[in-house]
GUMIMI-488756 format. One record per residue (C-alpha): x, y, z. Coordinates in nm, 3 decimals, padded with zeros to 5 digits. Example, Ala and Ser with C-alpha at 12.3 -4.5 7.8 and 13.67 -1.06 7.14 Angstrom:
u, v, w
01.230, -00.450, 00.780 .
01.367, -00.106, 00.714 .
% end
This chain:
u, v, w
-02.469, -17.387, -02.779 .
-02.226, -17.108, -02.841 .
-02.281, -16.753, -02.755 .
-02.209, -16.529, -03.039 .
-02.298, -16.202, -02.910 .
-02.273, -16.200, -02.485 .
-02.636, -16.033, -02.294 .
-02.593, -15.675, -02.249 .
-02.376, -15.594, -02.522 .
-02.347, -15.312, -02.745 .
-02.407, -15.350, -03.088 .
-02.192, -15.130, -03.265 .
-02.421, -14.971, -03.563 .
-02.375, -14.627, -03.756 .
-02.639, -14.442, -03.800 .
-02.659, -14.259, -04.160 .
-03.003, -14.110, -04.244 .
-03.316, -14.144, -04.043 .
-03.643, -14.099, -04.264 .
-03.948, -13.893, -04.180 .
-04.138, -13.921, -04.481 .
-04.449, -13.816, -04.349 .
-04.243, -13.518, -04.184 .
-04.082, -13.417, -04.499 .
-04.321, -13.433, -04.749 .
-04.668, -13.325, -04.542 .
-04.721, -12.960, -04.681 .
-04.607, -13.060, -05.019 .
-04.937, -13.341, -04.990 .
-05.121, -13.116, -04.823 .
-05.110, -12.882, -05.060 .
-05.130, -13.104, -05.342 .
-05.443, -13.229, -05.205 .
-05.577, -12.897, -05.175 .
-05.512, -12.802, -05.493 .
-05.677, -13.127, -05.612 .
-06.003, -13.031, -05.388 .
-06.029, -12.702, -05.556 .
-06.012, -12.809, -05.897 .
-06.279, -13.082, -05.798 .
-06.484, -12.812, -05.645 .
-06.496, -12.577, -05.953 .
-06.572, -12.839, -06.174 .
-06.859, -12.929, -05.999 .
-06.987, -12.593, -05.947 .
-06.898, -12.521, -06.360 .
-07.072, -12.868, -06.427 .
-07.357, -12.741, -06.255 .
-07.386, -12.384, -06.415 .
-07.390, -12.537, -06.746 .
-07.710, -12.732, -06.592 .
-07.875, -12.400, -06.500 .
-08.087, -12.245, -06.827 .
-08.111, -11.919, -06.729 .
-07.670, -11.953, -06.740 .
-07.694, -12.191, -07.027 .
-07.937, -11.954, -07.216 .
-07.659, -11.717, -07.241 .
-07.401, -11.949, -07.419 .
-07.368, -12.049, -07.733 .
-07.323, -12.340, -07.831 .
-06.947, -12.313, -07.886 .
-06.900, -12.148, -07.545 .
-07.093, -12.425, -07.388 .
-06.861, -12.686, -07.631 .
-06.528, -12.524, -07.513 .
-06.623, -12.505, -07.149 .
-06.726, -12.876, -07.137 .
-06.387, -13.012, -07.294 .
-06.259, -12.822, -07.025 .
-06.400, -12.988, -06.788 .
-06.392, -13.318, -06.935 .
-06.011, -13.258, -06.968 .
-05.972, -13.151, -06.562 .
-06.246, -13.415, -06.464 .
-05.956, -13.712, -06.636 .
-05.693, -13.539, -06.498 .
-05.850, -13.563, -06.126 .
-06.014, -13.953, -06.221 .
-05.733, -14.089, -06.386 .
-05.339, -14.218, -06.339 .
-05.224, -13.897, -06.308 .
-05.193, -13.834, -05.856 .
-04.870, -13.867, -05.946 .
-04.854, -13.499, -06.133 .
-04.694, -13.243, -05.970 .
-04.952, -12.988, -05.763 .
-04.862, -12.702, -06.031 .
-05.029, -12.982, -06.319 .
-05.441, -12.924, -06.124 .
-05.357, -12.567, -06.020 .
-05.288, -12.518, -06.385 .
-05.603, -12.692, -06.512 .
-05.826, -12.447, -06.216 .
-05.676, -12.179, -06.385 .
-05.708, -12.271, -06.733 .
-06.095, -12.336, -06.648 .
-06.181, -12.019, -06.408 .
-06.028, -11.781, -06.652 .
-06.242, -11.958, -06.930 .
-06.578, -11.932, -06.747 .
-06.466, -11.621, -06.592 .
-06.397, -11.501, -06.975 .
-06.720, -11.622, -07.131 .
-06.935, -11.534, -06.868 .
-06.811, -11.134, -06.803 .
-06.869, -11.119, -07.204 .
-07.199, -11.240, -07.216 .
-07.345, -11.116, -06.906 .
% end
């Protein structure tokens, strides 16, 4: 048998890029995933005031219509193919549905 490379020996390699994925991209998941969690939150909490009758006493039926296709719209964003949106994507949808239920809810209270 022939030695091709001799014990002890120095293999001559050049380093280019060394990858720390999980060091690179941790706040940018973090917050991502905090942002998701939010939007999660609120929905349930929404979901839930729309339960309550003394809070869904107050609505019409249209205000109770557009706040539910709200939801409906951030609940498939957060269940469906879309982890792969951009963090701005669920802080927009939180936004969208706070300032809705925020809207509604100052008017008719």
């Amino acid at each position: 048998m022939s030695v091709m490379i001799p014990r002890n020996t120095t293999i001559p390699v050049k380093r280019t890029q060394q990858y720390e994925t999980v060091a690179d991209n941790q706040s940018s998941v973090l917050i991502k995933a905090n942002a998701m969690n939010s939007l999660d939150d609120y929905v349930y909490k929404t979901r839930n005031a729309l339960k309550n009758k003394y809070i869904s006493s107050k609505l019409c039926s249209q205000e109770r219509e557009k706040i539910s296709s709200v939801i409906t719209k951030a609940t498939n964003l957060l269940d469906g193919d879309n982890q792969q949106d951009e963090m701005e994507v669920f802080e927009d949808s939180l936004k969208e549905l706070v300032s809705l239920f925020d809207h509604i809810m100052g008017k008719n209270c």
